[in-house]
C-alpha positions as CSV (number, residue, x, y, z in Angstrom):
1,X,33.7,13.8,13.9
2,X,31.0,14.1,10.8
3,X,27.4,13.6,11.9
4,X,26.6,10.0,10.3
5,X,24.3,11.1,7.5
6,X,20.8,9.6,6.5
7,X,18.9,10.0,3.3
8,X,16.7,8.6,0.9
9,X,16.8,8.0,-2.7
10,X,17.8,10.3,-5.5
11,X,14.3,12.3,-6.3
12,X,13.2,12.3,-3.4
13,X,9.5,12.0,-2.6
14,X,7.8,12.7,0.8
15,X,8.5,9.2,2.0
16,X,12.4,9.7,1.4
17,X,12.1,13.1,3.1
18,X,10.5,12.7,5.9
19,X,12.1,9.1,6.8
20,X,15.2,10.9,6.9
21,X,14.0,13.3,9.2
22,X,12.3,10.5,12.0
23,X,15.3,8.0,11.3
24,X,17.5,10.5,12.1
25,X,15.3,11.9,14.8
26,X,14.7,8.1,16.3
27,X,18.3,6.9,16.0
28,X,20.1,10.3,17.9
29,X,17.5,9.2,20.6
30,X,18.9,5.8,20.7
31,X,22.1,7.2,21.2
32,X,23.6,7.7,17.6
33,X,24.9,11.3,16.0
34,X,23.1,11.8,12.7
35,X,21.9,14.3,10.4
36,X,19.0,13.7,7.7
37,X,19.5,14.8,4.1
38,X,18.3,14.9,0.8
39,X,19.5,13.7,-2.5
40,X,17.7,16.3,-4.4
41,X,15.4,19.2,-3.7
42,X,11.4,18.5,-2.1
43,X,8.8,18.5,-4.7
44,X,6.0,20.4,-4.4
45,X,4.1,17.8,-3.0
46,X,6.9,17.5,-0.2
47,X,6.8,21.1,0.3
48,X,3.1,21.6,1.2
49,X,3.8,19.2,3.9
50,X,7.0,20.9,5.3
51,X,5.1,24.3,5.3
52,X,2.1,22.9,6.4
53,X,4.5,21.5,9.4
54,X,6.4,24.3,9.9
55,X,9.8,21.9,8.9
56,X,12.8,23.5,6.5
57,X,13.9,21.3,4.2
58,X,17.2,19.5,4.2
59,X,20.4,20.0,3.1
60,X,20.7,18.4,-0.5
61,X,24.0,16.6,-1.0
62,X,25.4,14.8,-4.2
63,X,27.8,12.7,-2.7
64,X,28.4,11.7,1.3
65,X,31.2,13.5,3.3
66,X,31.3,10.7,6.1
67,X,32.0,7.5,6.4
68,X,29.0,5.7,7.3
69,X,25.7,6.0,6.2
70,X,21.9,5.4,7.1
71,X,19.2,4.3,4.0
72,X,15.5,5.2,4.1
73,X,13.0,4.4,1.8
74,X,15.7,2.7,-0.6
75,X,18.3,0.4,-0.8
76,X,19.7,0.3,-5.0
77,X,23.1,1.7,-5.7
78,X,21.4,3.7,-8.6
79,X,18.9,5.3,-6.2
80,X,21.7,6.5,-4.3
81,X,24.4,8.6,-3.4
82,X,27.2,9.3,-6.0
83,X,29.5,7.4,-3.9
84,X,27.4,4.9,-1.9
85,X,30.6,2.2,-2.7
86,X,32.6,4.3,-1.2
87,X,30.9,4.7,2.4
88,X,30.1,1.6,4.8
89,X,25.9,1.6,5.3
90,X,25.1,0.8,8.7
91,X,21.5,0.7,8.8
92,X,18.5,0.0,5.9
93,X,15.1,1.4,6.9
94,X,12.9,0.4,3.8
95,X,9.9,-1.0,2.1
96,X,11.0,-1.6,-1.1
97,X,12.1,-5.2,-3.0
98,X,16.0,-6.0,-1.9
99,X,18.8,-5.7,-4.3
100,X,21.6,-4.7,-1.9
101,X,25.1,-6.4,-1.5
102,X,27.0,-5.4,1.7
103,X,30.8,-6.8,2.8
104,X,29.9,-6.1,6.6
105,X,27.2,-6.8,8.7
106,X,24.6,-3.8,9.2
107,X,21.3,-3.0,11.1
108,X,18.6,-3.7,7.7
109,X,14.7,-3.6,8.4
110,X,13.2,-4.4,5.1
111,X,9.1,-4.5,5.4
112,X,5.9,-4.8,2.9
113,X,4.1,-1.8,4.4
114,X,2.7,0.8,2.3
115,X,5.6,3.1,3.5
116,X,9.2,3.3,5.2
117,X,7.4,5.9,7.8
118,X,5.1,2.9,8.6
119,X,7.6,0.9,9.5
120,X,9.4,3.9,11.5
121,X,6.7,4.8,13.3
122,X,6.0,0.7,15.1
123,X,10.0,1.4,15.9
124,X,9.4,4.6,17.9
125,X,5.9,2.8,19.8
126,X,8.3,-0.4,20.5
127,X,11.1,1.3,22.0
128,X,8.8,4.0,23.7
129,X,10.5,7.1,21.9
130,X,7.7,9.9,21.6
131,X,7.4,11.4,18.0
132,X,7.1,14.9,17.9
133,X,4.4,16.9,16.2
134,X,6.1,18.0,13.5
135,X,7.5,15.1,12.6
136,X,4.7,12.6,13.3
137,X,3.0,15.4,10.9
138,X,6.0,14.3,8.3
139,X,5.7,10.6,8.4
140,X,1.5,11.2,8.1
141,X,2.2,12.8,4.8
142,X,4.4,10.5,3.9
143,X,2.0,7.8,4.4
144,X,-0.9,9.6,2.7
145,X,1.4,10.2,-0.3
146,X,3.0,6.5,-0.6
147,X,-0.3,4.6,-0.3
148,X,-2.6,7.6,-2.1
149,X,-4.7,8.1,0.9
150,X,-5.1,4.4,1.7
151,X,-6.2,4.0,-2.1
152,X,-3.2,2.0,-3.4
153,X,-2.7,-2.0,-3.2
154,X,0.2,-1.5,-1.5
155,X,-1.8,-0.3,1.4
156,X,-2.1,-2.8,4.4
157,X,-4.0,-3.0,8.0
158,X,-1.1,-1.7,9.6
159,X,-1.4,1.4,7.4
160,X,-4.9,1.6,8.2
161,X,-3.9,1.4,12.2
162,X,-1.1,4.1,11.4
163,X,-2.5,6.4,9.8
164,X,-5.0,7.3,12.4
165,X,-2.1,7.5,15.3
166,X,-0.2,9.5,13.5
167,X,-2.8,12.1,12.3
168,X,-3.4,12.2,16.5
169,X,-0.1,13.2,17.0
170,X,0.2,15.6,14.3
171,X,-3.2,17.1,15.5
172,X,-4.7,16.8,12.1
173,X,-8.1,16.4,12.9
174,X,-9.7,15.3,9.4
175,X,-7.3,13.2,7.4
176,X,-9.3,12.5,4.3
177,X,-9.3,16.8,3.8
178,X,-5.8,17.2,4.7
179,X,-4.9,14.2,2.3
180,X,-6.2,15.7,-0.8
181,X,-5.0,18.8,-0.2
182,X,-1.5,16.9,-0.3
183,X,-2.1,15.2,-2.9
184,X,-3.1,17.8,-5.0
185,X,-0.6,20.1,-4.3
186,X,1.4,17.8,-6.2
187,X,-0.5,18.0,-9.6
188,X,-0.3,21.5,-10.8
189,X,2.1,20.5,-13.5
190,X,1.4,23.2,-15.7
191,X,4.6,25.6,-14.8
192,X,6.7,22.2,-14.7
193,X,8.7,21.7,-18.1
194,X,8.6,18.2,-20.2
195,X,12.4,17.2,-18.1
196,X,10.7,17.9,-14.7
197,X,8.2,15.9,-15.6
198,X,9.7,13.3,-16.4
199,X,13.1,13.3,-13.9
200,X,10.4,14.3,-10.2
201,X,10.0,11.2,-9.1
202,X,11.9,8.5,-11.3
203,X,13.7,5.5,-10.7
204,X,16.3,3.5,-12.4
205,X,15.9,-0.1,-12.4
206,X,18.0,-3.2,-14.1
207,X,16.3,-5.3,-15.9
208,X,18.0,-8.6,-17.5
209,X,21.1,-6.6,-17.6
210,X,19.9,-3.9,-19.3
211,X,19.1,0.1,-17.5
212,X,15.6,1.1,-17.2
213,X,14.0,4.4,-16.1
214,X,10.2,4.5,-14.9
215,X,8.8,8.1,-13.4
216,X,5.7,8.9,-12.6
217,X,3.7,11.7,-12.2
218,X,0.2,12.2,-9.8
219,X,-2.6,14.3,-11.8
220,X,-6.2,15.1,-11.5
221,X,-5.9,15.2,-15.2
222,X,-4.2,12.9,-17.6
223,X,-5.3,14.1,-21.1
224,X,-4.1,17.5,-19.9
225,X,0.0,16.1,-19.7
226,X,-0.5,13.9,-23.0
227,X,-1.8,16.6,-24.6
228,X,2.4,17.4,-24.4
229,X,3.2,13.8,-25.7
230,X,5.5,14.9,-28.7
231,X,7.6,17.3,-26.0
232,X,7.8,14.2,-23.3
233,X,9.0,12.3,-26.6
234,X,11.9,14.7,-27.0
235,X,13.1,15.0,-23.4
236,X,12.6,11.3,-22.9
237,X,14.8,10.0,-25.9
238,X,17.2,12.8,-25.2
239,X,17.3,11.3,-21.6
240,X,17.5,8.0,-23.0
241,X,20.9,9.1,-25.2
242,X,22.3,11.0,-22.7
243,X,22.2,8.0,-19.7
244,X,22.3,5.3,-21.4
245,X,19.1,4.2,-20.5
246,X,17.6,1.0,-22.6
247,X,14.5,2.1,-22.1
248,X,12.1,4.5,-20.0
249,X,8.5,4.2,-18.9
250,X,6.6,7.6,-17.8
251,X,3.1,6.3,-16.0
252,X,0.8,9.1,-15.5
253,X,-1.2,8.0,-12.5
254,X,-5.0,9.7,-12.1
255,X,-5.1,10.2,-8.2
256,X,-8.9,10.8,-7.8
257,X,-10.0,8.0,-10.0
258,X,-6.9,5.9,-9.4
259,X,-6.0,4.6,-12.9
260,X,-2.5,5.3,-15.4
261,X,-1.9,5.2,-18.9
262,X,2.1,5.1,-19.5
263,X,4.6,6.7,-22.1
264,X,7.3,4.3,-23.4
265,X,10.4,5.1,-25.6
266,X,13.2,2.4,-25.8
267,X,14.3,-1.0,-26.8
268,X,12.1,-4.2,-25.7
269,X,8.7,-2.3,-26.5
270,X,7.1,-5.5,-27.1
271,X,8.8,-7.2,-23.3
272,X,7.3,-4.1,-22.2
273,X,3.5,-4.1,-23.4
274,X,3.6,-8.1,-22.3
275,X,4.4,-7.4,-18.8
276,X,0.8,-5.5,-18.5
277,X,-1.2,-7.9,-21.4
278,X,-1.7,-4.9,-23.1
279,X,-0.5,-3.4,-26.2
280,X,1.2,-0.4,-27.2
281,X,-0.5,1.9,-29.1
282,X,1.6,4.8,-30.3
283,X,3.8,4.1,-27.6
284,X,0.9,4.6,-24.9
285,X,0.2,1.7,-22.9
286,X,-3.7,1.9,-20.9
287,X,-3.0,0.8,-17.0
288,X,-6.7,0.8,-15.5
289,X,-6.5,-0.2,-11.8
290,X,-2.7,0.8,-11.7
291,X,-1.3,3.3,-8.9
292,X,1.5,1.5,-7.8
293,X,5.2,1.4,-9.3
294,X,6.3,-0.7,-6.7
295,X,3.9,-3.4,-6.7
296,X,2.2,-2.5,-10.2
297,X,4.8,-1.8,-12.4
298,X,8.2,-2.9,-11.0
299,X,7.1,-6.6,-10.8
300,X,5.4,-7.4,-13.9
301,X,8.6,-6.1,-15.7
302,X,10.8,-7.8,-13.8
303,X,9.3,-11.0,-15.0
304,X,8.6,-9.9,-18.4
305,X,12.3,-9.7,-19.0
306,X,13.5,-12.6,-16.9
């Protein structure tokens, strides 16, 4: 029989990665036959951290070849697998808002921490399961990347508590040096093309019926991308057109100084520039303060088009 498969969402950042990996690692211990995927390739963010741990990356998969599934760091039918209605998900892992319909009952741990390798992690300590280096390496990153080094709102005391343990396992002896290093290995966007921009780490959402798209990219430079604005123009209308997406939102997030300023293109522009009390100025909306799609951006949306 098919290893039971476990992945995160479409795009996957280092959260989605290395989830898969400890869930899969964490459930085989408790007696379950799993293997972690992707549902795209590592970004190269993702990949510093894999080197850096000595981990190959996973196997990337469009659509699941079992029955029964395992989500991380997700739980939206557009985040995931081609043919998620197809396959009976057995267990949720995640720390994002819920929008999940299920015709069974199913194992689903859904928690505010500042990421799905948080929540992982206090389930290896409570039923005694030791983490491995490498991994506990993995679900460090992960936590460094989600929360931007304990910088983001979505950061909490358990993060704090985390972070340290983990880094202890890992043997990373200064996290604030390591963490940058991350961080920045995921801002040299200058090889990167306007679509890979845009489609690296990008969600779709529903909104009021309708399909939105919201990337984001991490820089130590904003002016530098919208200095490309008129070529993220093109290859975000042309995404638009070609998905069917109503609208899409591109936030370009300053790591160091932690502030966006967002790219819109769609319908509702004025829905849009109300959820942040701000207006849009040649389609470029100013987010000061803002690091966060999940708690920053997703929500006030969400309410704007209620």
């Amino acid at each position: 029989m098919a290893k039971e498969l476990v992945f995160g969402h479409q795009n996957p950042d280092t959260d989605a990665i290395a989830a898969a990996i400890a869930a899969s690692y964490y459930l085989n211990e408790k007696g379950m036959d799993t293997e972690a995927v992707a549902l795209g390739k590592p970004n190269d963010e993702t990949n510093f951290a894999l080197n850096y741990f000595g981990v190959d990356a996973l196997r990337v998969i469009t659509k699941a070849d079992t029955k029964e599934v395992v989500l991380v760091d997700h739980n939206e039918t557009a985040q995931s697998v081609a043919n998620i209605d197809d396959v009976t998900v057995t267990h949720v892992f995640d720390h994002h808002k819920i929008d999940f319909k299920t015709s069974a009952p199913l194992f689903y741990h859904a928690e505010a921490l500042g990421s799905t390798s948080t929540i992982l992690y206090e389930f290896f300590k409570k039923d005694g399961i030791e983490i491995p280096t490498k991994i506990a390496g993995l679900m460090l990153s992960a936590l460094i990347s989600d929360t931007l080094l304990l910088k983001s709102p979505t950061t909490t005391d358990v993060d704090r508590d985390v972070i340290g343990k983990l880094a202890k396992i890992a043997g990373v002896d200064d996290v604030n040096d390591f963490g940058l290093d991350l961080l920045k290995a995921g801002t040299d966007l200058s090889k990167k093309t306007e679509k890979e921009l845009i489609d690296g780490d990008a969600k779709t959402f529903k909104l009021a019926g309708k399909t939105f798209r919201i990337g984001q990219v991490n820089t130590v430079d904003i002016p530098s991308v919208l200095a490309r604005k008129d070529a993220l123009k093109v290859a975000i209308e042309a995404e638009n057109a070609s998905e069917g997406f109503n609208g899409f939102l591109f936030v370009i997030t300053d790591i160091l100084n932690s502030n966006s300023k967002a790219l819109y293109f769609g319908e509702d522009s004025s829905k849009v520039a109300a959820a942040f009390q701000k207006e849009l100025v040649d389609n470029l909306i100013d987010l000061p303060g803002v690091v966060s799609r999940k708690k920053q951006v997703v929500p006030p949306l969400t309410d704007s088009f209620k």
